[in-house]
Residue frames relative to the residue before (quaternion, step in Angstrom):
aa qw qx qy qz dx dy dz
X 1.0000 0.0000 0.0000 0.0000 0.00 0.00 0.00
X 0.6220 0.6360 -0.2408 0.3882 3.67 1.05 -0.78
X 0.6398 0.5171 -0.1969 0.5334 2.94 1.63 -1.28
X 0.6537 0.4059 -0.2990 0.5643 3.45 0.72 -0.96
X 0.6066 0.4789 -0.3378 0.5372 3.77 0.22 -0.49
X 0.7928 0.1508 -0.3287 0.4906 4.06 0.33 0.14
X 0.5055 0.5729 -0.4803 0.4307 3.72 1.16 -0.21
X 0.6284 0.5795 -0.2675 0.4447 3.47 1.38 -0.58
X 0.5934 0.4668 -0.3153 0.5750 3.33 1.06 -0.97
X 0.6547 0.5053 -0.4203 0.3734 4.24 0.40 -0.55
X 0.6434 0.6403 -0.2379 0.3457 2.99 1.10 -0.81
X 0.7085 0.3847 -0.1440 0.5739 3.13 0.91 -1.43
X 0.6447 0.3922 -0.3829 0.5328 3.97 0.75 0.13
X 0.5888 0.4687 -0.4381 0.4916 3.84 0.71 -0.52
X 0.6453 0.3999 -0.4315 0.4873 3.99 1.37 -0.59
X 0.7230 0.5709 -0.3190 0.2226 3.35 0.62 -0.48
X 0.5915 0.4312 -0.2286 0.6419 3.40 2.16 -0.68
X 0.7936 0.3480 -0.3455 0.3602 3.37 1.06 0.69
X 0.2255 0.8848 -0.3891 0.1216 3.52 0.01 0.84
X 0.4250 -0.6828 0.4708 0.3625 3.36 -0.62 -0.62
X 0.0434 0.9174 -0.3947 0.0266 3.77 -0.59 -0.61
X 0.3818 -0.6736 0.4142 0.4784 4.27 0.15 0.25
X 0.8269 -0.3899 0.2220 0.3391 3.60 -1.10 1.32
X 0.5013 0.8003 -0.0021 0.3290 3.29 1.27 -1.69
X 0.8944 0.1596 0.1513 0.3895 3.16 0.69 -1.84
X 0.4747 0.7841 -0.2455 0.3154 2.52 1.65 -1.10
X 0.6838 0.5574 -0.2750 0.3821 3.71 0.99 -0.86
X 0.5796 0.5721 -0.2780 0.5094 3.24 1.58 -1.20
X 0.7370 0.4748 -0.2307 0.4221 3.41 0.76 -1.37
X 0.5964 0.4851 -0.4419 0.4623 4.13 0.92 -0.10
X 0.5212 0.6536 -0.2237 0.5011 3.46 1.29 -0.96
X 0.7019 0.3870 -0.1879 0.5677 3.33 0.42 -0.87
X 0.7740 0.3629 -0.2659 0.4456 3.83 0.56 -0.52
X 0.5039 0.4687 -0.4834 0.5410 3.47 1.51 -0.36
X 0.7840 0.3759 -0.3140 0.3813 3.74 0.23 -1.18
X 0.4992 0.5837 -0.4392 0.4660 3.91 1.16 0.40
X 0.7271 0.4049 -0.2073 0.5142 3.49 1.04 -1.31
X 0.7167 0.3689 -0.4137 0.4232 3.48 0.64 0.04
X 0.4928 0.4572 -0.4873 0.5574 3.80 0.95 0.24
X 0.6790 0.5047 -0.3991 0.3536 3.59 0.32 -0.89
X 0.6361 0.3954 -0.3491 0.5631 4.00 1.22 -0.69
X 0.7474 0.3765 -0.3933 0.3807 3.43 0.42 -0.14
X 0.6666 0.2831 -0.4498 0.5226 3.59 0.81 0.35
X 0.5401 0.3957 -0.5517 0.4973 3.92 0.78 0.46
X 0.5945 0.4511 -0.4919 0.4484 3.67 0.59 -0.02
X 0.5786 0.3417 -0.3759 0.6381 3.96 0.72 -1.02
X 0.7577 0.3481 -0.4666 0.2948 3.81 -0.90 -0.29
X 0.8537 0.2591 -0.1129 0.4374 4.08 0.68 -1.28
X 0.8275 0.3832 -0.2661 0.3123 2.86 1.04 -0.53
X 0.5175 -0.6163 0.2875 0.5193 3.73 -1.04 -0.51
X 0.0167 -0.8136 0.5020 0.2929 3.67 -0.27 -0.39
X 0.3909 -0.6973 0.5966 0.0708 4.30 -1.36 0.63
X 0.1168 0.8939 -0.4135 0.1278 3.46 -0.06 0.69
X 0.2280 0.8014 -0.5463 0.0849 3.81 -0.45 1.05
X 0.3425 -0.6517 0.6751 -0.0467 3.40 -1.23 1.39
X 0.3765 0.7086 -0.5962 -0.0273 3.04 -1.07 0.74
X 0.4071 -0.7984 0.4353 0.0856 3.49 -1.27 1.30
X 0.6757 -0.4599 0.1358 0.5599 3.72 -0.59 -0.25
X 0.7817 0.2569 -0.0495 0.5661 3.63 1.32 -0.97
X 0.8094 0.2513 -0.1326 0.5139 3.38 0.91 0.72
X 0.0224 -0.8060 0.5804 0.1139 3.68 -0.63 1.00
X 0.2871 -0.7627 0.5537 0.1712 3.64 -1.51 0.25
X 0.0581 0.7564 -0.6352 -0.1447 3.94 -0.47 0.05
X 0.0560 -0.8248 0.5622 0.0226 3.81 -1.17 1.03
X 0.0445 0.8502 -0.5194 -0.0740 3.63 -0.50 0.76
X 0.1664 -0.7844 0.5899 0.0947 3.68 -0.61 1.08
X 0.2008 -0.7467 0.6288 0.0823 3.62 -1.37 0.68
X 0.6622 -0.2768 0.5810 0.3838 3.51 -1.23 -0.82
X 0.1235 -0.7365 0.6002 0.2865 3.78 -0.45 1.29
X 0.4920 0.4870 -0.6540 0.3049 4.03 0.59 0.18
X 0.2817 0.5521 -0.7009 0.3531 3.70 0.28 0.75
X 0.6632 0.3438 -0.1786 0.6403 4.33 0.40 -1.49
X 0.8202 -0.3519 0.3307 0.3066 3.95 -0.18 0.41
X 0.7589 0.5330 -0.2170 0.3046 3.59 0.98 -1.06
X 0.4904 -0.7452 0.3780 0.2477 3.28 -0.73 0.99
X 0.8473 0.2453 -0.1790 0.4358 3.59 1.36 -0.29
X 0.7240 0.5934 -0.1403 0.3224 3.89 -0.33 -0.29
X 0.3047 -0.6276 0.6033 0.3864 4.23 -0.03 0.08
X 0.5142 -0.4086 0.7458 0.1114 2.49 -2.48 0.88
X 0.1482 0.7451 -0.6501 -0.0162 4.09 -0.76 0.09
X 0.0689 -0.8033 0.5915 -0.0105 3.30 -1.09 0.97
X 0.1148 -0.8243 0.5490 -0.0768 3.58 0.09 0.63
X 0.1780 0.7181 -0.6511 0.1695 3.70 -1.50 0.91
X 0.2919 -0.7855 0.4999 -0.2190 2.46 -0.68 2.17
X 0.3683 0.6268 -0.6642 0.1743 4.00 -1.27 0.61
X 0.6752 -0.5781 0.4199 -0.1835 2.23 -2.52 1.38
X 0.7112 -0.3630 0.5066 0.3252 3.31 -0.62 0.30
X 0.7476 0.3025 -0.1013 0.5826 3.83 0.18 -1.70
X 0.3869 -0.7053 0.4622 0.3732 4.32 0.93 -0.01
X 0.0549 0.7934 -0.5379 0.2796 3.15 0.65 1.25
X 0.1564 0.7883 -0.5950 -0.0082 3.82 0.05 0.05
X 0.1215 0.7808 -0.6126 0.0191 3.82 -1.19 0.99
X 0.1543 -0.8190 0.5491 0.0629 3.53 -1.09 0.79
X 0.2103 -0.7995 0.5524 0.1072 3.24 -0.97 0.84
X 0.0455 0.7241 -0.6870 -0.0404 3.42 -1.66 -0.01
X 0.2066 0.8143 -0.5375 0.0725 2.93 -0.94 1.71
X 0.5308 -0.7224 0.3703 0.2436 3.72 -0.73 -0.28
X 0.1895 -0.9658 0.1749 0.0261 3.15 0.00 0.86
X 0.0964 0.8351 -0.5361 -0.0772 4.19 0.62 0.55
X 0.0617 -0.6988 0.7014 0.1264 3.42 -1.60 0.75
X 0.1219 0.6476 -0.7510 -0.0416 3.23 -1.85 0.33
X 0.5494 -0.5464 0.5397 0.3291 3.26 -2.05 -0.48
X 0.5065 -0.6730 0.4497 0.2970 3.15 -1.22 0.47
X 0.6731 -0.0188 0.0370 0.7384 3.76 1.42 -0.45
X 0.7867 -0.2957 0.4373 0.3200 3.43 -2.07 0.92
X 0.9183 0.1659 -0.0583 0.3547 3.62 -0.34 -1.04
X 0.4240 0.6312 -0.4878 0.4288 4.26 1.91 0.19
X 0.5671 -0.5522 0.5981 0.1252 2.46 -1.84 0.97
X 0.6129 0.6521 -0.2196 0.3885 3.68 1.29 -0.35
X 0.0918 -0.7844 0.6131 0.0218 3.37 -0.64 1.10
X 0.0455 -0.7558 0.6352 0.1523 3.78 -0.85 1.09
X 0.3039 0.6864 -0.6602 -0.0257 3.54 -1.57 0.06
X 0.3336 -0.7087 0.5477 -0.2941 1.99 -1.59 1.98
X 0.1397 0.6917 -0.5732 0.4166 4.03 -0.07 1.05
X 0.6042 -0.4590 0.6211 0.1961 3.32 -2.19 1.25
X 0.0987 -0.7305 0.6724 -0.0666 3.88 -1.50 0.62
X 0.2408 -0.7476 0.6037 0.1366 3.45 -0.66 1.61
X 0.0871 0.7225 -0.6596 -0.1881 3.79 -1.11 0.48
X 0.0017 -0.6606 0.7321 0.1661 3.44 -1.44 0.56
X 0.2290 -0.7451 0.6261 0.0221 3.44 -1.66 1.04
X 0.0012 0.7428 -0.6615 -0.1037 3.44 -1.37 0.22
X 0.3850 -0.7451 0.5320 0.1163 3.23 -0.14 1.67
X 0.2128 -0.7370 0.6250 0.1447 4.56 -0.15 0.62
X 0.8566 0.1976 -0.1653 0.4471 3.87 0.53 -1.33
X 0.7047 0.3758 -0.4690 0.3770 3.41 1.00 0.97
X 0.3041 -0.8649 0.2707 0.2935 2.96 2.35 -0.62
X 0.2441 0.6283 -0.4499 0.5858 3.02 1.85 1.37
X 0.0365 0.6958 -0.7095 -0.1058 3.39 -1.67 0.46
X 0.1922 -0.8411 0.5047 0.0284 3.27 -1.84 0.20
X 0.2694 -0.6706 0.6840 0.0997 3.93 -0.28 0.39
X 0.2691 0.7030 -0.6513 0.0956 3.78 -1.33 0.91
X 0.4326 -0.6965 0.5720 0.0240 3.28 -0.64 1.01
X 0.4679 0.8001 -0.3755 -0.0013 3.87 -0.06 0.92
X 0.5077 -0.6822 0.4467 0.2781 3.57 -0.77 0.02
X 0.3016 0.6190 -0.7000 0.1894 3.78 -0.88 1.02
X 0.1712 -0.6628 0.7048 0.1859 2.78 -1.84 -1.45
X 0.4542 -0.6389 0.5911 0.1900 3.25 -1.83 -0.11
X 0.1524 -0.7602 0.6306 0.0344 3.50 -0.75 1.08
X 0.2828 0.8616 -0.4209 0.0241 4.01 -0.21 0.86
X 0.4986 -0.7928 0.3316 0.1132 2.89 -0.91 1.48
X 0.4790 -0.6521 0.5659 0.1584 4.14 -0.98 0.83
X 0.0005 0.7993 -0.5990 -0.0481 3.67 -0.42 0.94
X 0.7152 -0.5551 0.3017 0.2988 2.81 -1.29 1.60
X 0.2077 -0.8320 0.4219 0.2945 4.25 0.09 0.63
X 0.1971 0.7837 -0.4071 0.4257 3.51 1.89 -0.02
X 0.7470 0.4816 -0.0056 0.4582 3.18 0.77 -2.23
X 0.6768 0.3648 -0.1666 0.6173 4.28 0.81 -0.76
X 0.2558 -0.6131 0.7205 0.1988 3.54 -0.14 -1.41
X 0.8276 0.2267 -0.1620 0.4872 3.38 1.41 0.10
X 0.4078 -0.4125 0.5108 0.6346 4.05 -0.73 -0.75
X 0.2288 0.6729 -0.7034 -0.0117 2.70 -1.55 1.00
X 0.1605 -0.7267 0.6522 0.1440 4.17 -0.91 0.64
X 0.2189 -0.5597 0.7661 0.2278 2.65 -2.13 0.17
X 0.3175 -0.7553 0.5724 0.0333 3.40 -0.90 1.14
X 0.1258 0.6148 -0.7766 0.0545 4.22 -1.43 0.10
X 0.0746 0.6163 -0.7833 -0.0332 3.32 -1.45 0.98
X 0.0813 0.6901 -0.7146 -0.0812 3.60 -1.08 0.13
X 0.3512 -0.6233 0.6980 0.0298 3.78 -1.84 1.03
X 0.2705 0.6708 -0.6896 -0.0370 3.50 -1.18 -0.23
X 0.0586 0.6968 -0.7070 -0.1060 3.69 -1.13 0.54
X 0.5323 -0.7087 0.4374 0.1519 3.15 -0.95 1.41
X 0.7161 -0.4218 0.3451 0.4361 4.01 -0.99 -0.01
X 0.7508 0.4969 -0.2184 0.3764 3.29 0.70 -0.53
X 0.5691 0.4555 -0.2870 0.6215 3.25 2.20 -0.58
X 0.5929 0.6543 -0.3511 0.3115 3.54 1.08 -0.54
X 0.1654 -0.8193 0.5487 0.0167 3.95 -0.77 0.50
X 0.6765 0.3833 -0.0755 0.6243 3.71 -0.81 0.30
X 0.7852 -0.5211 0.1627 0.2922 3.57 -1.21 -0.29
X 0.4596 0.7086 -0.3418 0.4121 3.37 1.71 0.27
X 0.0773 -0.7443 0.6159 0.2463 3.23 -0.39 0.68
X 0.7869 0.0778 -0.1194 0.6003 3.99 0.92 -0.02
X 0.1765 0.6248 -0.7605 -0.0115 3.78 -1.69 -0.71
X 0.0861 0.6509 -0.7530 -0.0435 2.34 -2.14 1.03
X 0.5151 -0.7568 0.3898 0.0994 3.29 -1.28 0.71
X 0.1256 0.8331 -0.5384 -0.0187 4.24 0.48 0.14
X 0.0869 0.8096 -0.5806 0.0003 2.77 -1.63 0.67
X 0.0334 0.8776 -0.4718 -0.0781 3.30 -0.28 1.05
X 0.1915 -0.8519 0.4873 0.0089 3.66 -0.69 0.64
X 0.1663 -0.6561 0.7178 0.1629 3.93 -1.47 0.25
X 0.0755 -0.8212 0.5654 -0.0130 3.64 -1.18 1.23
X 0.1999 0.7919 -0.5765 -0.0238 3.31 -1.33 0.62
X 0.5756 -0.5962 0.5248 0.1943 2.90 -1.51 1.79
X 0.5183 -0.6508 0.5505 0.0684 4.16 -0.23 1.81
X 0.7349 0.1385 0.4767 0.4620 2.32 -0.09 -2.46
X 0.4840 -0.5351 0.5662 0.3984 3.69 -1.18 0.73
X 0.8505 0.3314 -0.1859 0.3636 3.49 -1.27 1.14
X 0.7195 0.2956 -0.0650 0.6251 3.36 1.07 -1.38
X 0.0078 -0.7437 0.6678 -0.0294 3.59 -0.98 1.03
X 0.2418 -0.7076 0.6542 0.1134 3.14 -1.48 0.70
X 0.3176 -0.6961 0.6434 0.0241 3.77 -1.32 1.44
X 0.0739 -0.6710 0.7378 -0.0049 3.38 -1.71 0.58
X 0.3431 0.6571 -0.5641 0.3637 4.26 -0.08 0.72
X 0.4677 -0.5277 0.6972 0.1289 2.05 -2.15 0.67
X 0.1952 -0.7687 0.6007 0.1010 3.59 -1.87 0.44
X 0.2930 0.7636 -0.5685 -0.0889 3.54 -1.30 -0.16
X 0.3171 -0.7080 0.6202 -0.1163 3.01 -0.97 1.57
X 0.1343 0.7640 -0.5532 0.3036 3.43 0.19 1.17
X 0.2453 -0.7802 0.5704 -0.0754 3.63 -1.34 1.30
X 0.1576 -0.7523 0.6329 0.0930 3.73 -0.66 0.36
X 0.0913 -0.7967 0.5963 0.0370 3.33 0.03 1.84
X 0.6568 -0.4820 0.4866 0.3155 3.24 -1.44 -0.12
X 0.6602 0.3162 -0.1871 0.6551 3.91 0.35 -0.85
X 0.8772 -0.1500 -0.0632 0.4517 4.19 -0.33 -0.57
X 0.7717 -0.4732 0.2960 0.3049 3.49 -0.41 1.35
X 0.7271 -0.4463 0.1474 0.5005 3.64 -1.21 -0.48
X 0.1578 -0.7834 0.5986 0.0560 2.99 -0.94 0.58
X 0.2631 -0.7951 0.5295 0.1349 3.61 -0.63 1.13
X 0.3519 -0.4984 0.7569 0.2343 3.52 -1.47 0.94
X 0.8805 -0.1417 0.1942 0.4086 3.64 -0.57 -1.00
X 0.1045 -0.6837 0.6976 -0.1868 3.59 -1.25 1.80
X 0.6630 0.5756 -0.3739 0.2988 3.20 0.53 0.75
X 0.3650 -0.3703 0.6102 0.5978 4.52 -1.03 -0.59
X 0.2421 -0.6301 0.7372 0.0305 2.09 -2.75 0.68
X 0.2267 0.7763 -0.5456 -0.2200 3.25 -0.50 -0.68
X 0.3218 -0.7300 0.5961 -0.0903 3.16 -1.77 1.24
X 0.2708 -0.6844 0.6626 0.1387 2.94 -1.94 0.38
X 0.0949 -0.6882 0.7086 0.1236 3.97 -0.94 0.53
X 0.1270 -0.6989 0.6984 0.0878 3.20 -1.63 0.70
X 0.4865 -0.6786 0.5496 0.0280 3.95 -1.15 0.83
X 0.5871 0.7414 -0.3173 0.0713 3.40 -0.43 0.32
């Protein structure tokens, strides 16, 4: 099914980076199909495929692996699981869900959006926590005209308010911004920044991670 599900996707981008058009337009209209076919691989990657991901910064590393959510029953969206620690032996894990689409036929913009479980175990304050939150990621297709390669800009931001929060958090939210490029078919390299930052209850915010990263994603 995978196979048939990208032989499809070549197709419909080899029509899309080919066309015709009056002298006139024609530039606008290749543009527009480069920045169509790259959203389109990047939600047939988020939708079919798997993807492997590790980041690591000066005081803190992450590994993240996303699947198919018809693993839990569902017919659309990624499973992502993610586990994170620090320098201070912090050690947090997430699970969330994940839906992408486009905002219009011809954007270069991919959004996804979906609920995220965090549970934490704070080591150098010896506090833990459970938070339950709600964001997403909005990423952006650069013109390849412009790179010579895939390349995205990327923003994800999380927040789970007091009322989702358990344990000692009275809040958290999570940003990430990022620059991407597709190396290699499959294999992308990341440059961003993070912060992951809690509002405990006994000593105020307290940051897991304020720092660059750089990373590697793998497809498959």
């Amino acid at each position: 099914m995978k196979f048939f599900e990208k032989s499809a996707l070549h197709a419909l981008v080899t029509r899309l980076r080919v066309g015709g058009g009056p002298p006139i337009s024609r530039g606008f209209e290749m543009r527009s199909r480069s920045w169509l076919a790259l959203a389109l691989v990047g939600i047939s990657v988020s939708a079919h495929a798997d993807e492997a991901e590790l980041y690591i910064a000066d005081e803190a590393i992450q590994g993240r692996y996303a699947t198919g959510a018809d693993l839990i029953g569902l017919s659309t969206g990624n499973l992502a699981a993610e586990v994170f620690t620090n320098q201070e032996d912090d050690l947090l894990g997430t699970l969330g869900l994940e839906f992408s689409g486009m905002p219009g036929a011809m954007s270069p913009l991919v959004i996804t959006a979906g609920p995220k479980l965090y549970l934490a175990t704070l080591d150098f304050l010896d506090d833990s926590f459970t938070t339950v939150a709600i964001g997403g990621k909005a990423r952006y297709a650069i013109d390849t005209q412009i790179t010579g390669i895939p390349a995205f800009v990327s923003a994800q931001y999380y927040y789970a308010p007091e009322i989702l929060s358990f344990g000692e958090a009275d809040d958290m939210q999570d940003f990430i911004v990022r620059l991407e490029a597709e190396f290699v078919p499959n294999l992308t390299g990341f440059f961003g920044y993070r912060l992951l930052e809690a509002d405990l209850e006994d000593s105020g915010d307290y940051e897991l991670d304020d720092d660059i990263h750089l990373g590697l994603r793998f497809n498959f």
